[in-house]
N, CA, C and O atoms as CSV, one atom per row, in Angstrom:
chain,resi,resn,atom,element,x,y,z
A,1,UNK,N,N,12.188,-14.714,51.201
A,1,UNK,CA,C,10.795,-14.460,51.481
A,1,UNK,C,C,10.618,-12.958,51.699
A,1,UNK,O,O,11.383,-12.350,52.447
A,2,UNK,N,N,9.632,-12.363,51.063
A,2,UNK,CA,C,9.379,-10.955,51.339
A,2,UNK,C,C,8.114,-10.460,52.138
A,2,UNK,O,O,7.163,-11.237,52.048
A,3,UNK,N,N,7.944,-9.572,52.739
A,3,UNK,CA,C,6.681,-9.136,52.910
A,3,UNK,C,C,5.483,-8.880,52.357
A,3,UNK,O,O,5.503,-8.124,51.386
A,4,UNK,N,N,4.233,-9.391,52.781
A,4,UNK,CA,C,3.824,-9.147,51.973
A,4,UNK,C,C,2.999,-7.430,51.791
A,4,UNK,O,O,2.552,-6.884,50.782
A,5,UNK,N,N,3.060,-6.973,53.189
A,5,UNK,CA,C,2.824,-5.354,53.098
A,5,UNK,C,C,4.121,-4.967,53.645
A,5,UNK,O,O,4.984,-5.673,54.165
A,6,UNK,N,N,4.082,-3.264,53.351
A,6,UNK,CA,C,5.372,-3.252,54.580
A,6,UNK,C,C,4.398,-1.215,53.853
A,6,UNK,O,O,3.837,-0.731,52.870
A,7,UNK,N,N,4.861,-0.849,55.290
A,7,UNK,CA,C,3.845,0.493,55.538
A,7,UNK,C,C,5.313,1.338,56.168
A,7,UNK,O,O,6.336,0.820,56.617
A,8,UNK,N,N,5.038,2.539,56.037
A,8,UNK,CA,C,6.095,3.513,56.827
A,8,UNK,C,C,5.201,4.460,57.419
A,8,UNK,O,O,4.286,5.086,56.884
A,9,UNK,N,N,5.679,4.475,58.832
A,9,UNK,CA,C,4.691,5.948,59.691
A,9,UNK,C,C,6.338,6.642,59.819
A,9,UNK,O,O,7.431,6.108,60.008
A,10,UNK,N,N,6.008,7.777,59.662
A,10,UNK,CA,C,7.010,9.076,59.832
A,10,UNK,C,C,6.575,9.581,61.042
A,10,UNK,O,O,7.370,10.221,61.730
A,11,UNK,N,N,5.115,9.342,61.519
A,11,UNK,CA,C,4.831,10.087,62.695
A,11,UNK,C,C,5.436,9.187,64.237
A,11,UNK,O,O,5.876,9.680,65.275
A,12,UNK,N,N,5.234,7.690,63.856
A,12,UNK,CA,C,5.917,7.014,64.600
A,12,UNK,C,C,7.591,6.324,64.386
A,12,UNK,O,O,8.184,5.499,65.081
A,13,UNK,N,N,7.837,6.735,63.674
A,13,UNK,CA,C,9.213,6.735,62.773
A,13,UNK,C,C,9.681,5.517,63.457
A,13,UNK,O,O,10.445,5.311,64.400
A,14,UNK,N,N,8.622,4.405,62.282
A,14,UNK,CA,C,9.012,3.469,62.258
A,14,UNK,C,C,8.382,2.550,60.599
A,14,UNK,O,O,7.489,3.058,59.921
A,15,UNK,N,N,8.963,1.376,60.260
A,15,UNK,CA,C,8.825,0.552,59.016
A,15,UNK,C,C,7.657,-0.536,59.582
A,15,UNK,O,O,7.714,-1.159,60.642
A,16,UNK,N,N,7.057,-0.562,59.017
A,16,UNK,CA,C,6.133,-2.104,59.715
A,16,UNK,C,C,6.106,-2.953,58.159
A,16,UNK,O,O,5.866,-2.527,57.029
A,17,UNK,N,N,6.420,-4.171,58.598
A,17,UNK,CA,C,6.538,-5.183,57.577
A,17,UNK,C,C,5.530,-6.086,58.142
A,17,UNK,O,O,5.367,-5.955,59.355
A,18,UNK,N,N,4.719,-7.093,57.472
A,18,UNK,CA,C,3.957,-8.181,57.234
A,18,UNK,C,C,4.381,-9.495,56.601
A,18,UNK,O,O,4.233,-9.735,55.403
A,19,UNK,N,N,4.912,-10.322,57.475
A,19,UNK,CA,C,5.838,-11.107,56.562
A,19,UNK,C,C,4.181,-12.766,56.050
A,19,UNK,O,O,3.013,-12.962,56.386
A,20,UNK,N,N,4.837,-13.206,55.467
A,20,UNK,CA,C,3.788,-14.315,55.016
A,20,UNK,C,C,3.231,-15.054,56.104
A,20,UNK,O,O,2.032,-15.314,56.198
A,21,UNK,N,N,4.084,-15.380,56.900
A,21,UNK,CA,C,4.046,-16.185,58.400
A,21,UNK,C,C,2.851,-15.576,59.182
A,21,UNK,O,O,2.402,-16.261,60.101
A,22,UNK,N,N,2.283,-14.374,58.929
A,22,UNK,CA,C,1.456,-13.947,59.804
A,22,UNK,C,C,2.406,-13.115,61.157
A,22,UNK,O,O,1.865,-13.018,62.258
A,23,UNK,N,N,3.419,-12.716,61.000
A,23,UNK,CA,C,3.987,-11.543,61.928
A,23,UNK,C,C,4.096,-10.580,61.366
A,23,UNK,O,O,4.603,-10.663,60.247
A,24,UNK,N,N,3.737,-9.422,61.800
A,24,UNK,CA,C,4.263,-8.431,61.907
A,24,UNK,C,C,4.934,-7.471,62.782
A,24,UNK,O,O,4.702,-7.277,63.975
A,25,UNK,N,N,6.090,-6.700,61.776
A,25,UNK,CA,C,7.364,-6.378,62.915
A,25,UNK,C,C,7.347,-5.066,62.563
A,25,UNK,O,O,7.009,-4.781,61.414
A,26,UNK,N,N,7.719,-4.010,63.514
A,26,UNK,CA,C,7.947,-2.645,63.714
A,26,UNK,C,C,9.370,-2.495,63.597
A,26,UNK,O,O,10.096,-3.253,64.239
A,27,UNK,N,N,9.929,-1.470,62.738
A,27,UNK,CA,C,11.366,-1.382,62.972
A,27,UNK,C,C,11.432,0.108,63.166
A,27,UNK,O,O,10.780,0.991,62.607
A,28,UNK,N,N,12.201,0.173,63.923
A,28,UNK,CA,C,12.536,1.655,64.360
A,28,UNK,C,C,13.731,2.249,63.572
A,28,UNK,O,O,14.874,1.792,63.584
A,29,UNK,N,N,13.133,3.761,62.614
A,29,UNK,CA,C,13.928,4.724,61.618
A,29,UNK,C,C,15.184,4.535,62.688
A,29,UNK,O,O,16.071,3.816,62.229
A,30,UNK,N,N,15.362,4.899,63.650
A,30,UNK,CA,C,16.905,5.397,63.824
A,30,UNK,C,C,17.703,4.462,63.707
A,30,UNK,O,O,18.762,4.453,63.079
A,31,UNK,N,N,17.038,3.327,64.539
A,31,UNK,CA,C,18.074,2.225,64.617
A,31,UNK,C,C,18.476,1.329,63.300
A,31,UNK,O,O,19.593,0.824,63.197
A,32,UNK,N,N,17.633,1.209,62.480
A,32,UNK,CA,C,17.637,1.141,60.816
A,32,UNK,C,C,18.777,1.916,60.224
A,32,UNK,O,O,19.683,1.295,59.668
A,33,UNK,N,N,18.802,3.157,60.297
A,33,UNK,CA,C,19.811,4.141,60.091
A,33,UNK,C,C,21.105,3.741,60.754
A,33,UNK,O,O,22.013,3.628,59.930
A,34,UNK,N,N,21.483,3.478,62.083
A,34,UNK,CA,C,22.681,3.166,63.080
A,34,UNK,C,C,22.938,1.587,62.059
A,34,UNK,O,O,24.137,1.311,62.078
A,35,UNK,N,N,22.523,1.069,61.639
A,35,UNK,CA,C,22.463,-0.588,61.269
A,35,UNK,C,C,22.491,-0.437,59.935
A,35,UNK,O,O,21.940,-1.438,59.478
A,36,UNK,N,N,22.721,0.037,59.347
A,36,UNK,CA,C,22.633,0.353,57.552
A,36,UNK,C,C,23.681,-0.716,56.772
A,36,UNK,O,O,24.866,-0.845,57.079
A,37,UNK,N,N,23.130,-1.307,55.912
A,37,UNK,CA,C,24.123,-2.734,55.568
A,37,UNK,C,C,25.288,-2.253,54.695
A,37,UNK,O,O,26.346,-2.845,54.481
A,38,UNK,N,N,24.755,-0.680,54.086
A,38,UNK,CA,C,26.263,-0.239,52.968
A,38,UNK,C,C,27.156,-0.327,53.710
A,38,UNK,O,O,27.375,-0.204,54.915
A,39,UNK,N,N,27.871,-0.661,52.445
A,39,UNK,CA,C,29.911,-0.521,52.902
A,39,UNK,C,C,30.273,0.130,53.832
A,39,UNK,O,O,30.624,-0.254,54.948
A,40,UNK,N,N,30.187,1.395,53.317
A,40,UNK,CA,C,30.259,2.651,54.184
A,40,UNK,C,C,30.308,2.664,55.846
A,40,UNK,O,O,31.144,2.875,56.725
A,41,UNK,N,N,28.900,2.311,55.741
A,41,UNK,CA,C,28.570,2.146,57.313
A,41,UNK,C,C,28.897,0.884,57.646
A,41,UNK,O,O,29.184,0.908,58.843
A,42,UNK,N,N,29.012,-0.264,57.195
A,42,UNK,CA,C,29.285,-1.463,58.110
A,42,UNK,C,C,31.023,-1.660,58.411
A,42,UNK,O,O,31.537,-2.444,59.209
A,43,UNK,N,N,31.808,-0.542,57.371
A,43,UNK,CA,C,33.513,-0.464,57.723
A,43,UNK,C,C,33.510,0.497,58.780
A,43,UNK,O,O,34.599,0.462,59.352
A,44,UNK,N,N,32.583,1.505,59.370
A,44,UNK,CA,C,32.419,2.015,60.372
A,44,UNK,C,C,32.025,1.174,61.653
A,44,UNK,O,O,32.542,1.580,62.693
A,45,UNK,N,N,31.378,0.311,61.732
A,45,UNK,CA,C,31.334,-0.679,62.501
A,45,UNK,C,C,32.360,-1.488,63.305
A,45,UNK,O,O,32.622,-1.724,64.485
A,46,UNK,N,N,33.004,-1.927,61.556
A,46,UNK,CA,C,34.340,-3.209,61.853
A,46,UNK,C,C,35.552,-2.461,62.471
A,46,UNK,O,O,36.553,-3.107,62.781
A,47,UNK,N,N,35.488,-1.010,62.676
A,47,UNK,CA,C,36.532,-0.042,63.298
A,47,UNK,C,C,35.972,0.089,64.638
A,47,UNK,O,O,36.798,0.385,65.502
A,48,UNK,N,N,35.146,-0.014,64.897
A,48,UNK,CA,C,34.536,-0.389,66.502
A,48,UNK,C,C,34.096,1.101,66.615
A,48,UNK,O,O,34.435,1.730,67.617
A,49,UNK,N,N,33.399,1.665,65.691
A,49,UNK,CA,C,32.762,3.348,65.810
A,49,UNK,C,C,31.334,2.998,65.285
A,49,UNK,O,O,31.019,2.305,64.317
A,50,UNK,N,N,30.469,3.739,66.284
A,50,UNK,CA,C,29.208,3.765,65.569
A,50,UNK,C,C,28.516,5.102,64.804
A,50,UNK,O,O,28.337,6.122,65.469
A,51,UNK,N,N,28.219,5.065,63.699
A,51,UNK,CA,C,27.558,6.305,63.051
A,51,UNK,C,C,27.091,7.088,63.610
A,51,UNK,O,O,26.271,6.648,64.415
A,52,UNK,N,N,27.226,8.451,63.604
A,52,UNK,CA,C,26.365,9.377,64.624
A,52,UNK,C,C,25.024,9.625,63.669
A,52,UNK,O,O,25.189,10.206,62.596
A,53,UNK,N,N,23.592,9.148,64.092
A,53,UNK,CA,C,22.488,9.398,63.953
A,53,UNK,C,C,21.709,10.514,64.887
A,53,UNK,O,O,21.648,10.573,66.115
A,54,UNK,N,N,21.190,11.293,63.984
A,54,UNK,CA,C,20.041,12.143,64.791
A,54,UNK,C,C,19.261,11.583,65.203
A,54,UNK,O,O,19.014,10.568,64.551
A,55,UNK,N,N,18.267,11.833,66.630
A,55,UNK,CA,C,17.353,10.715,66.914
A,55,UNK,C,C,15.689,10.767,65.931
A,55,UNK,O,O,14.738,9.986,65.971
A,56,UNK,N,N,15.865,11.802,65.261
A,56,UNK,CA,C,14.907,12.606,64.462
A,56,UNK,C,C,14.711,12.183,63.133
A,56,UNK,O,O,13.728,12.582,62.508
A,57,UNK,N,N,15.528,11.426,62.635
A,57,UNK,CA,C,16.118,10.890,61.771
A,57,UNK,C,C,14.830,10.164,61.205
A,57,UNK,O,O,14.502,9.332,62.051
A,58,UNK,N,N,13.902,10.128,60.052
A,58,UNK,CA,C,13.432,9.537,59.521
A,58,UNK,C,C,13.427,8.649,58.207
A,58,UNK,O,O,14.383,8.880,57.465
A,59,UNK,N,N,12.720,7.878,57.863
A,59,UNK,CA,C,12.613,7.081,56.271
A,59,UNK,C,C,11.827,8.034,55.679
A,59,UNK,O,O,10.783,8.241,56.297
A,60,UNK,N,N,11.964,8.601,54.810
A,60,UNK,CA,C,11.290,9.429,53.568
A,60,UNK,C,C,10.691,8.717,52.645
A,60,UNK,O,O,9.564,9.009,52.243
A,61,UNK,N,N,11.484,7.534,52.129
A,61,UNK,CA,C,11.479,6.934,50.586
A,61,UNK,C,C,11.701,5.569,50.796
A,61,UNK,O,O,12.843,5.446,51.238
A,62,UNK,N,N,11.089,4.379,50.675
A,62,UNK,CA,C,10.966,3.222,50.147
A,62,UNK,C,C,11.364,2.710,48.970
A,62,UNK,O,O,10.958,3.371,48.014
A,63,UNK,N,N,11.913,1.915,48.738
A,63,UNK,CA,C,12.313,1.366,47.370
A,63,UNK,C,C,12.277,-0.109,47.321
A,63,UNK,O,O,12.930,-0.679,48.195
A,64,UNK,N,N,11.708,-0.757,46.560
A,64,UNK,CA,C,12.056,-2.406,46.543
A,64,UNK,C,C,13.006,-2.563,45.936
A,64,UNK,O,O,13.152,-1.908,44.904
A,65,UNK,N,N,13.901,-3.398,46.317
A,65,UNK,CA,C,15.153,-3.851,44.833
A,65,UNK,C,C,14.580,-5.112,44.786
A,65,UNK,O,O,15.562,-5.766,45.137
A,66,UNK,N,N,13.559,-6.058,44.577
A,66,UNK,CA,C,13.732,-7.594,44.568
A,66,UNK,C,C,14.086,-8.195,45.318
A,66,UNK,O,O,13.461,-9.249,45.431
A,67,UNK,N,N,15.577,-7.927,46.574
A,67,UNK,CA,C,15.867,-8.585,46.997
A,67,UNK,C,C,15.779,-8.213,48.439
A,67,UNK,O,O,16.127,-8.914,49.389
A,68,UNK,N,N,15.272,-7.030,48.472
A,68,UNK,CA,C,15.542,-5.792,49.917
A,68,UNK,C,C,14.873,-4.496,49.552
A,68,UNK,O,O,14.247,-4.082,48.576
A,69,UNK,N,N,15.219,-4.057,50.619
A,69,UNK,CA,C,14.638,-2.528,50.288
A,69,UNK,C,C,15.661,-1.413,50.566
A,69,UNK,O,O,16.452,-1.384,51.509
A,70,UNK,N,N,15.487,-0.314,49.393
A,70,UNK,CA,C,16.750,0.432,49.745
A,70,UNK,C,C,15.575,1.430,50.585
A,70,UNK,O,O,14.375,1.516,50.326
A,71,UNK,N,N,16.482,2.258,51.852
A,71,UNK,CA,C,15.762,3.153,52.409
A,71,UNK,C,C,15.895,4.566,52.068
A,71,UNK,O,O,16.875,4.402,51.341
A,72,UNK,N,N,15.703,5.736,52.020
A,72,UNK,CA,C,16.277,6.673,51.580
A,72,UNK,C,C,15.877,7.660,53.087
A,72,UNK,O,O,14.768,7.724,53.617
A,73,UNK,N,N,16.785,8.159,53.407
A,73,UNK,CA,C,16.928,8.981,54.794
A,73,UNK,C,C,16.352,10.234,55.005
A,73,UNK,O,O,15.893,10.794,54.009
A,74,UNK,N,N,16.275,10.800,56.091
A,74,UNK,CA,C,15.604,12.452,56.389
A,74,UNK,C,C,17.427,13.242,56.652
A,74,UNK,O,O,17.687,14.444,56.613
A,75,UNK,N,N,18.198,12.343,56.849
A,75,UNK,CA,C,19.472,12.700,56.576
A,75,UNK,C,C,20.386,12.755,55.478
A,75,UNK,O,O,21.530,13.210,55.478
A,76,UNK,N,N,19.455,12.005,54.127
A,76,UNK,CA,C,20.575,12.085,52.856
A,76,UNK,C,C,20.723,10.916,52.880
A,76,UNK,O,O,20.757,10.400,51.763
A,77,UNK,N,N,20.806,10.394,53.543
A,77,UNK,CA,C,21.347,8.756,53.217
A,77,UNK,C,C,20.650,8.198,52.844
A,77,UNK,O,O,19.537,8.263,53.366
A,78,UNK,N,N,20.876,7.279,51.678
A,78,UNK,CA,C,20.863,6.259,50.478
A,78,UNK,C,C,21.363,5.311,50.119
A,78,UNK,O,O,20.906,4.885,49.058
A,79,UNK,N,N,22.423,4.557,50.707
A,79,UNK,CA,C,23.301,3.767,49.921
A,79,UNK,C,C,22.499,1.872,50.704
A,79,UNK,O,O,22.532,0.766,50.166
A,80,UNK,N,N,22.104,2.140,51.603
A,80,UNK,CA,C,22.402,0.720,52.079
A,80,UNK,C,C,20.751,-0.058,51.409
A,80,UNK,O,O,19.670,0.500,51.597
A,81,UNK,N,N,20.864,-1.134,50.790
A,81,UNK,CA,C,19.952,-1.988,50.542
A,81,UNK,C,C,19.926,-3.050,51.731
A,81,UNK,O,O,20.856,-3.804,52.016
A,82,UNK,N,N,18.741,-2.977,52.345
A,82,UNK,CA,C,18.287,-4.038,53.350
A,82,UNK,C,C,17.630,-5.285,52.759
A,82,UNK,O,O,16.477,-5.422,52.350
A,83,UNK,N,N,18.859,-6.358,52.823
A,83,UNK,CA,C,18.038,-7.707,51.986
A,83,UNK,C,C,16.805,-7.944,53.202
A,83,UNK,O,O,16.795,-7.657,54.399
A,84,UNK,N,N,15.793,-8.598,52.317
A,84,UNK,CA,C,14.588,-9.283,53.095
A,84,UNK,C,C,14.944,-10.279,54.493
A,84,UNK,O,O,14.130,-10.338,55.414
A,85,UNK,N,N,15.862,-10.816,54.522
A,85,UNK,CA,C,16.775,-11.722,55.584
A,85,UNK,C,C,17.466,-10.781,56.608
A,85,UNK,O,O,17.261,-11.125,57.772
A,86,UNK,N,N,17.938,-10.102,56.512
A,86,UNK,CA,C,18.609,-8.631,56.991
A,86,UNK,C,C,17.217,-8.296,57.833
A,86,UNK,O,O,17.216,-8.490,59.049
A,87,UNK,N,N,16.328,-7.915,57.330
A,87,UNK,CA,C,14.849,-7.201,57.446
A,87,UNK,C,C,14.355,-8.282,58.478
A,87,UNK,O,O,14.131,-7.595,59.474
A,88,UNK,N,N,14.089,-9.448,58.769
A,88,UNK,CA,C,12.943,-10.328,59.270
A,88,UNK,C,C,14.016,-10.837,60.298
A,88,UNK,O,O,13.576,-11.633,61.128
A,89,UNK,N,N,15.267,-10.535,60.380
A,89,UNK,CA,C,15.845,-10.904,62.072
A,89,UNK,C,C,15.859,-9.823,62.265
A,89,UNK,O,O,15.325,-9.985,63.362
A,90,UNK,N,N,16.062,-8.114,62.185
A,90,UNK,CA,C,16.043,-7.292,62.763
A,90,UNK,C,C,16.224,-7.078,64.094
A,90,UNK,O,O,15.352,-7.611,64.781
A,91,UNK,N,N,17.233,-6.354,64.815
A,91,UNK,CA,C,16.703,-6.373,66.336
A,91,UNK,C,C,17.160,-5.120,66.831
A,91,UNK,O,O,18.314,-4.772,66.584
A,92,UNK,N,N,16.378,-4.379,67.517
A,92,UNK,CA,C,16.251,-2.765,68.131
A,92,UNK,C,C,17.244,-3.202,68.987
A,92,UNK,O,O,17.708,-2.440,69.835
């Protein structure tokens, strides 16, 4: 199931999604960033280290893949696609 809006504020550096159900959820850029589903970052995880994020850290770029959304960072980062399921348990 996807959203059916999903909006980005940079000023509140956060994602807001609209899911069909009639909720809508706020996700917060940093913690999005700390939580990133690529490889990369989730073998940083399974080593019991967490990514060092700036707290400044914003979403720039949106992308749908069909199945998720890739985010694109105020830090460079790119790699992780957030499936829609990933996205709608979310938790800060």
């Amino acid at each position: 199931m996807s959203p059916l809006v999903i909006g980005n504020s940079r000023s509140k550096q956060q994602l807001r999604l609209n899911w069909p159900d009639g909720r809508e959820q706020w996700l917060d850029h940093v913690e999005l960033r700390r939580q990133c589903p690529c490889s990369q970052c989730r073998a940083f995880r399974m080593r019991g280290m967490a990514p060092l994020v700036d707290d400044r850290v914003q979403v720039v770029e949106v992308n749908a893949q069909g199945y998720g959304l890739q985010l694109v960072f105020s830090d460079g980062h790119e790699r992780g696609i957030y499936p829609w399921a990933y996205l709608a348990g979310f938790r800060d």
